[in-house]
N, C-alpha and C positions, 0 to 999 in steps of 0.2 A: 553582518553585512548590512551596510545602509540600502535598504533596496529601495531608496527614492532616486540617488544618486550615480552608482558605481557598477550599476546592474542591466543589463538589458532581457526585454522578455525574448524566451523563446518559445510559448504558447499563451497563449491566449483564452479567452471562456470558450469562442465558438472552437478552439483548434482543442481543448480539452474534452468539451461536450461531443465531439467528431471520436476523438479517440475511445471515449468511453462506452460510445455505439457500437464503435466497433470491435473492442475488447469483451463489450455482452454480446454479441453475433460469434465469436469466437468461441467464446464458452458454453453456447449452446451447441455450436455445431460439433464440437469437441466431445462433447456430455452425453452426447446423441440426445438434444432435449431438455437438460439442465433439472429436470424431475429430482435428482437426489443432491444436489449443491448445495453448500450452506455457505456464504460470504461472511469471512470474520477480518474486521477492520485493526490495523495494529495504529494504534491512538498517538497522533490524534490525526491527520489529515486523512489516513488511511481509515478511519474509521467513516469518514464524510466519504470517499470516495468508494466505500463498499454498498453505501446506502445509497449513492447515485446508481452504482450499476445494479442495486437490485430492483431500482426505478426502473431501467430499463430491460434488465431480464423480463422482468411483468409484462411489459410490452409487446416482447415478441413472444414468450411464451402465453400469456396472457393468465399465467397462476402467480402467489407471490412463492417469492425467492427469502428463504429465512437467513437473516444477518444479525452478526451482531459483533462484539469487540473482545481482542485478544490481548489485555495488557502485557507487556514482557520484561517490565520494570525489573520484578526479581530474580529473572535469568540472564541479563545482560551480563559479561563478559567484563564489561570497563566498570561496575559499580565504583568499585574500591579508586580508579582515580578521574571519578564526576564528584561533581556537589552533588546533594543529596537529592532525590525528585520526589515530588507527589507520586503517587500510584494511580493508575488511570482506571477504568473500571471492566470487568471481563463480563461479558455480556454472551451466553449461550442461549441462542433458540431451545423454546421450550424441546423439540425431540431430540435434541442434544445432536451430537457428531458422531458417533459410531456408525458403521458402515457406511457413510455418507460420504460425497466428495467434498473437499473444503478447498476454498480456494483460498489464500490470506490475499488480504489487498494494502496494500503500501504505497506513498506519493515517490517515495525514490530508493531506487537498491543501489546500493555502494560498498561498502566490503564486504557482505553478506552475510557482516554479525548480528542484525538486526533480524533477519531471517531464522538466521541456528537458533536466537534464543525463542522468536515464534514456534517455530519446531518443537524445544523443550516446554515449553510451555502448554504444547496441546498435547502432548504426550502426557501430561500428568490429568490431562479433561478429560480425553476419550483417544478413542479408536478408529481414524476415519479410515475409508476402503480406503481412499489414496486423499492429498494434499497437493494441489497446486499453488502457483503464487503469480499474480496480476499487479503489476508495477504502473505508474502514471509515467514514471522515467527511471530508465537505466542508466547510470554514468560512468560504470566500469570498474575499474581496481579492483575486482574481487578477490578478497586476504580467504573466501573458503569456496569449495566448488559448489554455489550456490547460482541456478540459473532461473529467471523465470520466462515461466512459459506463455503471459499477456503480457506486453510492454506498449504501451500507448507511444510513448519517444525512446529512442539510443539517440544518447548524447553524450556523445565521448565526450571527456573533457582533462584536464590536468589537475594535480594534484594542488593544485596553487588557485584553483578555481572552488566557487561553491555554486550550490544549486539550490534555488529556494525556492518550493511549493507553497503558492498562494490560494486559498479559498474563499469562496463567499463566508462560508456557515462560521470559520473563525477568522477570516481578515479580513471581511468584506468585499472582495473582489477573487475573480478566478484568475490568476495568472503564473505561469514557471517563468523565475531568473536565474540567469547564469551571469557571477559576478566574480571579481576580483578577492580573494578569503584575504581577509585584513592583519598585517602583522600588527605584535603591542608596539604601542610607541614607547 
């Protein structure tokens, strides 16, 4: 998707920085407290978005929040018909995740194979008491029963549409487009 051209935003820095307040006030009230939480980011925007909300868990609880990164390169589902990918890097707080809650953090859930393979993936790391999942945006089609429980946006949208999560830390700028998915000519 050319996102100079073909795309319009539907958030913004301040309309993402709002929601990510708000998805950390959720997760504490939720947690009763957020004391046993470990945010693990599924790479790559998801992994920036876990490290903003462990910014702000600090804040309001005023301890830090241990994060780190969940690569899922070698349980996806579609391996055999993608190109090949780099491996992105899995990053566990030193006390690791057994009995701990985790939350996985992700910029968009859409079929919710991206999810299942998070899932297999920490199942071979550890043991959490439970696992939740905080999303930047929702856009629907779910192909498994996969729901998450923080969603910054619901934005429906069609199958003929896509959704692009912009960042500072890798595109310089914060902002969600929803754009036109481009056939081959």
């Amino acid at each position: 998707m050319d996102t100079q051209s073909d795309a319009r935003p539907v958030l913004e820095g301040p309309d993402i920085a709002r929601v990510l307040t708000r998805i950390a006030h959720e997760i504490v009230e939720r947690a009763k407290g957020a004391d046993d939480v470990v945010l693990l980011g599924i790479p790559t925007r998801g992994v920036f978005l876990a490290q903003r909300l462990a910014a702000k868990l600090e804040q309001i609880t005023e301890r830090k929040t241990p994060v780190g990164s969940l690569d899922i390169t070698m349980y996806r589902d579609d391996l055999r018909m993608q190109p090949p990918r780099a491996l992105a890097r899995t990053e566990i707080p030193g006390d690791g995740i057994d009995g701990r809650l985790v939350v996985l953090v992700d910029d968009v859930l859409f079929s919710g194979r991206t999810i299942r393979a998070a899932l297999d993936a920490l199942n071979d790391i550890g043991r959490p008491r439970a696992v939740q999942l905080a999303v930047l945006v929702d856009r629907g089609h779910r192909e498994l029963p996969i729901r998450a429980d923080y969603v910054g946006k619901n934005l429906p949208t069609s199958l003929r549409e896509t959704v692009k999560v912009l960042l500072a830390e890798e595109d310089g700028r914060d902002t969600v487009l929803l754009g036109a998915k481009r056939t081959a000519q």
